[in-house]
C-alpha positions in Angstrom: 8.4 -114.3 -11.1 6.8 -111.4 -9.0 6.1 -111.9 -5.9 2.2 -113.3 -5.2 1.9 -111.0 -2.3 2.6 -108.1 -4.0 0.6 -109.3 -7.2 -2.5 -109.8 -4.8 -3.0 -106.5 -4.4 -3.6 -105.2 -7.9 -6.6 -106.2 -9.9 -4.7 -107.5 -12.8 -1.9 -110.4 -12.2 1.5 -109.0 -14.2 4.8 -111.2 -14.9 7.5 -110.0 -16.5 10.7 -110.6 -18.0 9.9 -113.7 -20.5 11.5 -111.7 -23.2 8.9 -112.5 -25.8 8.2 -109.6 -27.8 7.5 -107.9 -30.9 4.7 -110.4 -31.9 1.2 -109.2 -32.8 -1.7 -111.4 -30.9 -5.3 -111.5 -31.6 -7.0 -112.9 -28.5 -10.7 -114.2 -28.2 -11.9 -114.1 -25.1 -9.1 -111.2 -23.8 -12.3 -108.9 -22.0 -12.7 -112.2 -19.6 -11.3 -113.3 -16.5 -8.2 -114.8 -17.7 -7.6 -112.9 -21.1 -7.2 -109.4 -19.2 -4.0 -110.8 -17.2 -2.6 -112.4 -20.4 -2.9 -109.4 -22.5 -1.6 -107.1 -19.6 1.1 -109.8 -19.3 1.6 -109.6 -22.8 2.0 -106.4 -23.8 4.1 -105.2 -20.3 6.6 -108.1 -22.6 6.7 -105.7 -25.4 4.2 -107.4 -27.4 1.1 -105.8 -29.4 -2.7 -107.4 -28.5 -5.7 -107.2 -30.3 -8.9 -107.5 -28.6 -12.0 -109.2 -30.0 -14.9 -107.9 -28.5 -18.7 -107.3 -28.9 -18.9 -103.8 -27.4 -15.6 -102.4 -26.3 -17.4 -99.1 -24.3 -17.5 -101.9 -21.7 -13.4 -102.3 -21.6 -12.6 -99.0 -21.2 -9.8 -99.5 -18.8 -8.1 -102.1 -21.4 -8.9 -99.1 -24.1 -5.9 -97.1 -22.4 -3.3 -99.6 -22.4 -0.3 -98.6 -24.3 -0.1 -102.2 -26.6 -3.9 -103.5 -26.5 -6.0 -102.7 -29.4 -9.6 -103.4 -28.9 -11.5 -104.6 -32.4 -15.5 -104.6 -32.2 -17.4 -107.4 -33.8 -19.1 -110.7 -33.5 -16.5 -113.8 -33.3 -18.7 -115.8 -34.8 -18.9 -114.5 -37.8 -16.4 -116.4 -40.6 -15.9 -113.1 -42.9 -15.2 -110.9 -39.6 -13.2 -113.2 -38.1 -10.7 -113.6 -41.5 -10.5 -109.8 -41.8 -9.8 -109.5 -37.8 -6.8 -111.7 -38.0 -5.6 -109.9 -40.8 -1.9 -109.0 -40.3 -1.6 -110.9 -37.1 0.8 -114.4 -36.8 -0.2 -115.5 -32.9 -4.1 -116.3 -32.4 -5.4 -117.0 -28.7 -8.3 -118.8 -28.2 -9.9 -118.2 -24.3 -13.0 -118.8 -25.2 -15.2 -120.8 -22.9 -18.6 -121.4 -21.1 -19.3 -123.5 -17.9 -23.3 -123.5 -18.9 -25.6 -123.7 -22.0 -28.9 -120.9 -22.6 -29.7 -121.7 -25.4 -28.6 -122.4 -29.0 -26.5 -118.9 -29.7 -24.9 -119.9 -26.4 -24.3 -123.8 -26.6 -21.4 -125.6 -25.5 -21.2 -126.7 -29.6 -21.0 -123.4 -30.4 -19.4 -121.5 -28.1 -16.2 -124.4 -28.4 -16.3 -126.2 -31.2 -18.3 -124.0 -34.2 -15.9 -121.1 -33.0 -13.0 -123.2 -32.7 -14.3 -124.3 -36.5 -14.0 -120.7 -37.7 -10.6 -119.8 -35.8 -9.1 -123.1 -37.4 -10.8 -121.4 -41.3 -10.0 -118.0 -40.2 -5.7 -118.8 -39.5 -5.6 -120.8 -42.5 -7.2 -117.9 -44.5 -4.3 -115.6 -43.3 -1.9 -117.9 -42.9 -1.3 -117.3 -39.2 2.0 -119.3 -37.3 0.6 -120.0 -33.9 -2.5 -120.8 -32.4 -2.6 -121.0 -28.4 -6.0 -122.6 -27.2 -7.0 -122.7 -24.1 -8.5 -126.1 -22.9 -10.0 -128.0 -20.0 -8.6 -130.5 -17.3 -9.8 -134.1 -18.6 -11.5 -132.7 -21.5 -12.4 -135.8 -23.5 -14.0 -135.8 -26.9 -14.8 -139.7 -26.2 -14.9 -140.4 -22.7 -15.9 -137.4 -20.6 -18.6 -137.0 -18.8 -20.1 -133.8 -19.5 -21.1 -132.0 -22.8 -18.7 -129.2 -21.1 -15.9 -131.6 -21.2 -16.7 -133.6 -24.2 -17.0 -130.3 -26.3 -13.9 -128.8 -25.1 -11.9 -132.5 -26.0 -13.5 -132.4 -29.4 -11.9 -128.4 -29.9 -8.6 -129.2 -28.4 -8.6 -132.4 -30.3 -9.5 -130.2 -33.9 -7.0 -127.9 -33.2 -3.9 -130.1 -33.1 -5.0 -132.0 -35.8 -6.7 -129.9 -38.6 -4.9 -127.0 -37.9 -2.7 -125.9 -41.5 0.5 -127.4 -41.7 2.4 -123.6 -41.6 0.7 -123.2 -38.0 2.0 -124.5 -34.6 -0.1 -125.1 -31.9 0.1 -125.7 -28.3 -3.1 -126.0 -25.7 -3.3 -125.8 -21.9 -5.7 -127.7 -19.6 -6.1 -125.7 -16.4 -7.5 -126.8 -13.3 -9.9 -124.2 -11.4 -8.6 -120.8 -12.4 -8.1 -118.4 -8.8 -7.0 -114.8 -9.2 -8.2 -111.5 -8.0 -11.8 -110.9 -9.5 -12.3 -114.6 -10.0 -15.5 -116.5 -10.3 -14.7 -119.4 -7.8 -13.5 -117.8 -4.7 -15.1 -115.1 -5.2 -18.8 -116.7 -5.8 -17.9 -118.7 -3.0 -17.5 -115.6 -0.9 -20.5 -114.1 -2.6 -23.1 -116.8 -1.6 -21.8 -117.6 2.0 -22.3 -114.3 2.5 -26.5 -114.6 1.8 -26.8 -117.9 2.8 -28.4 -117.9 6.3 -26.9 -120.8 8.8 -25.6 -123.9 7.7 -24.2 -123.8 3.5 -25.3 -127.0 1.9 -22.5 -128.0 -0.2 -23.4 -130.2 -3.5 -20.4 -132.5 -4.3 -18.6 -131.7 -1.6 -15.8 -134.4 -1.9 -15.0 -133.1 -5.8 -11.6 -132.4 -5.8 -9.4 -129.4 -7.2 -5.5 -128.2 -7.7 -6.4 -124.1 -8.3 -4.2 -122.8 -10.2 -3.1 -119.3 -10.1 -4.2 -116.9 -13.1 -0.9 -115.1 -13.5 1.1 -118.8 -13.8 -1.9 -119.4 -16.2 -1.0 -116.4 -18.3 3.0 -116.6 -17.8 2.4 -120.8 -19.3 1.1 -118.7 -22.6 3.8 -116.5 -22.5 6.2 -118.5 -22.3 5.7 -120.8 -24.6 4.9 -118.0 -27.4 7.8 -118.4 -29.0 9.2 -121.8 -27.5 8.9 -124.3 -30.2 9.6 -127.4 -27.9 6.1 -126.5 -26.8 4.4 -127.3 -30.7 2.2 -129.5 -30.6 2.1 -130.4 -26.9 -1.1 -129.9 -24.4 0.1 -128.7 -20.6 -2.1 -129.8 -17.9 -1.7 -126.6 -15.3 -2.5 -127.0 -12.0 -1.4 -125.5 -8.1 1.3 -127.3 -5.7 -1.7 -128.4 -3.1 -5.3 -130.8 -3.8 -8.4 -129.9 -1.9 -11.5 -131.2 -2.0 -14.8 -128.7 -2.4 -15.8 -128.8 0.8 -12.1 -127.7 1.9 -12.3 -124.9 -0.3 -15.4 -123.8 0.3 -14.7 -123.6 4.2 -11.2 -121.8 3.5 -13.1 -119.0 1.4 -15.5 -118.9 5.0 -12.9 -118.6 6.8 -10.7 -115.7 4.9 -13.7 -113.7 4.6 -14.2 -113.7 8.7 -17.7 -115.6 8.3 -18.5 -118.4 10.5 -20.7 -121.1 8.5 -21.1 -124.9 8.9 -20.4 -126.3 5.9 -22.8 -129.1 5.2 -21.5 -131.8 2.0 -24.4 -133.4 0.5 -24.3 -136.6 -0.7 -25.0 -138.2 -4.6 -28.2 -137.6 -4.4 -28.8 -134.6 -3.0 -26.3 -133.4 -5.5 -28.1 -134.5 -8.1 -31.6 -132.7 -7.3 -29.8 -129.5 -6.4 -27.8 -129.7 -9.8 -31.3 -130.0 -11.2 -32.9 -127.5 -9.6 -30.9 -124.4 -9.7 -29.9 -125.4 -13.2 -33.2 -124.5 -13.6 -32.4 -120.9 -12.6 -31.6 -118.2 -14.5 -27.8 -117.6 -14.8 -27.6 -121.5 -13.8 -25.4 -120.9 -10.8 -25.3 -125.0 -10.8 -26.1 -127.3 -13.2 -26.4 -130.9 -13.5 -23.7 -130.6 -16.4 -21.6 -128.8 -14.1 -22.4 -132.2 -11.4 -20.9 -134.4 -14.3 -17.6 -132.5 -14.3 -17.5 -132.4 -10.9 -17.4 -136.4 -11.3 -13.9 -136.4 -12.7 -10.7 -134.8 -10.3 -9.7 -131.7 -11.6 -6.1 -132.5 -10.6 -3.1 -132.9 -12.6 -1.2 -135.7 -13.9 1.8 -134.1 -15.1 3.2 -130.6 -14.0 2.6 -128.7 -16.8 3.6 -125.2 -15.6 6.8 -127.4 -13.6 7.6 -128.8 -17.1 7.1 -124.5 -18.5 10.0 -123.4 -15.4 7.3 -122.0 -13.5 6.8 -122.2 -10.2 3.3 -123.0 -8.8 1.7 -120.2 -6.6 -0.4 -121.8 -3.4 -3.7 -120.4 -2.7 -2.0 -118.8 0.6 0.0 -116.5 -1.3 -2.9 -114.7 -2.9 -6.4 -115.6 -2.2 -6.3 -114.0 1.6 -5.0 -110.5 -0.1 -8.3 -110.5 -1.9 -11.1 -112.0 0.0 -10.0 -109.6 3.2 -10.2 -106.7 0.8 -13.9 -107.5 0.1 -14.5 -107.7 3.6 -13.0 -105.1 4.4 -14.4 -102.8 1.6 -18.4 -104.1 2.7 -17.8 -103.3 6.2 -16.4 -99.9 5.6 -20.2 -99.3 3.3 -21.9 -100.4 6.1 -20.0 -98.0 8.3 -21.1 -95.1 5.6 -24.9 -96.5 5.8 -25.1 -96.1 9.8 -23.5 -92.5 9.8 
């Protein structure tokens, strides 16, 4: 594995030497987050990617990449999505949404109606391997939130109603942390304009982050492993925290000085309820319901992959001091 200080300093998380090439991928979800380091990780492997994506003029920088193909069109559409996989025996399934806004962006749809069509659409074209991305604790039955309950019910659909030719593996990460994340990052963001004392909803909720290049080297290396068929790997970091822990690490690697105030249940609840009210939902009180359940592992999942969990430490200060450091030089440029 690369070294996490050197792979802090890049915007995309790269591992190489798996060994796993020559297989053409179609990826939903490969514009976001996690599905730019996987297909970066993928293709530096030798592999070719196809991108799904509603307007690839936004992607432009993935346009270049030597291996990455990026296909326009709506994912949702059944006829699309059979003539997208066309040709290509691995399907990746990223695709996910922490909040609901509206029907064309429900957790039904966005999880299990897609997850529906990519099940139709490998069939169709008789694809060999489906990797879908999951959540920790997601629970068809028993979980607490329509986020986790909706996840469970698309993990659960793809193990079992997949075709028999295809072979398919999930992964349930916890909190996903990588440069240009949305945890660490927001964190940072809303410290920054949050005047005195940070009132912290749920602020014993409790987290293993997980690194987003482990994330993408778990897919990769169990591409073409078949003792992974069929099995779902819970992914998570060497080290628990609880939010509020978190929360005052992100305070403290970005050089601000805040009191972190938890609140308690039901406190929680009326913030959760209020902001979800908000637009862009930065909380929500389906978001408070996940937070009820650890989002810590079980098993080692990336121990049981031969991968080697990277701690917070090894990356998150790389990126965080580079934000600071890039707003203090603009404020610089505004006084002169």
């Amino acid at each position: 594995m690369t070294d996490p200080g050197k792979r802090a300093g890049g915007k995309l998380a790269v591992n190489k030497g798996n060994g796993l090439t020559n297989n053409k991928i179609c990826i939903l979800g490969g514009t976001g987050f996690v599905g730019r380091h996987l297909a970066m990780q993928l293709v530096t492997s030798g592999n070719h990617c196809r991108i799904l994506t509603r307007n690839p003029r936004r992607h432009l920088d993935l346009r270049v990449v030597n291996g990455i193909e990026l296909r326009r069109g709506d994912i949702f559409d059944p006829d699309w999505l059979k003539a997208a996989f066309q040709g290509y025996d691995t399907i990746i399934n990223l695709v996910g949404i922490l909040n609901e806004s509206g029907p064309n962006h429900s957790f039904q749809r966005a999880h299990v109606t897609l997850g529906n069509r990519v099940l139709d659409a490998c069939r169709e074209n008789n694809a060999k391997r489906l990797l879908h991305m999951s959540a920790l604790h997601a629970n068809e039955a028993n979980g607490p939130s329509s986020y986790l309950k909706t996840k469970g019910e698309a993990e659960n659909r793809a193990h079992t109603l997949a075709p028999p030719q295809m072979k398919v593996t999930s992964f349930r990460p916890s909190v996903i942390f990588g440069p240009g994340d949305s945890f660490f990052n927001r964190f940072a963001d809303l410290l920054r304009i949050t005047p005195g004392p940070f009132p912290l909803a749920c602020p014993d909720a409790r987290f293993a982050p997980v690194y987003v290049g482990d994330v993408a080297e778990a897919f990769g290396r169990a591409l073409n492993d078949r003792s992974t068929w069929g099995k779902h790997y819970e992914l998570c970091g060497p080290r628990d925290f609880t939010l509020k822990e978190l929360v005052q690490y992100t305070a403290t690697q970005t050089g601000l000085k805040r009191q972190i105030i938890g609140m308690n249940d039901r406190l929680s609840r009326f913030q959760a309820r209020l902001l979800g009210m908000l637009p862009g939902k930065p909380f929500s009180f389906d978001n408070y319901l996940s937070l009820q359940v650890a989002s810590t592992c079980s098993r080692d999942g990336l121990g049981e992959l031969g991968i080697k969990a990277t701690d917070i430490d090894a990356v998150v200060p790389f990126y965080l001091s580079d934000r600071a450091e890039r707003r203090r030089y603009q404020q610089l440029r505004k006084r002169h």
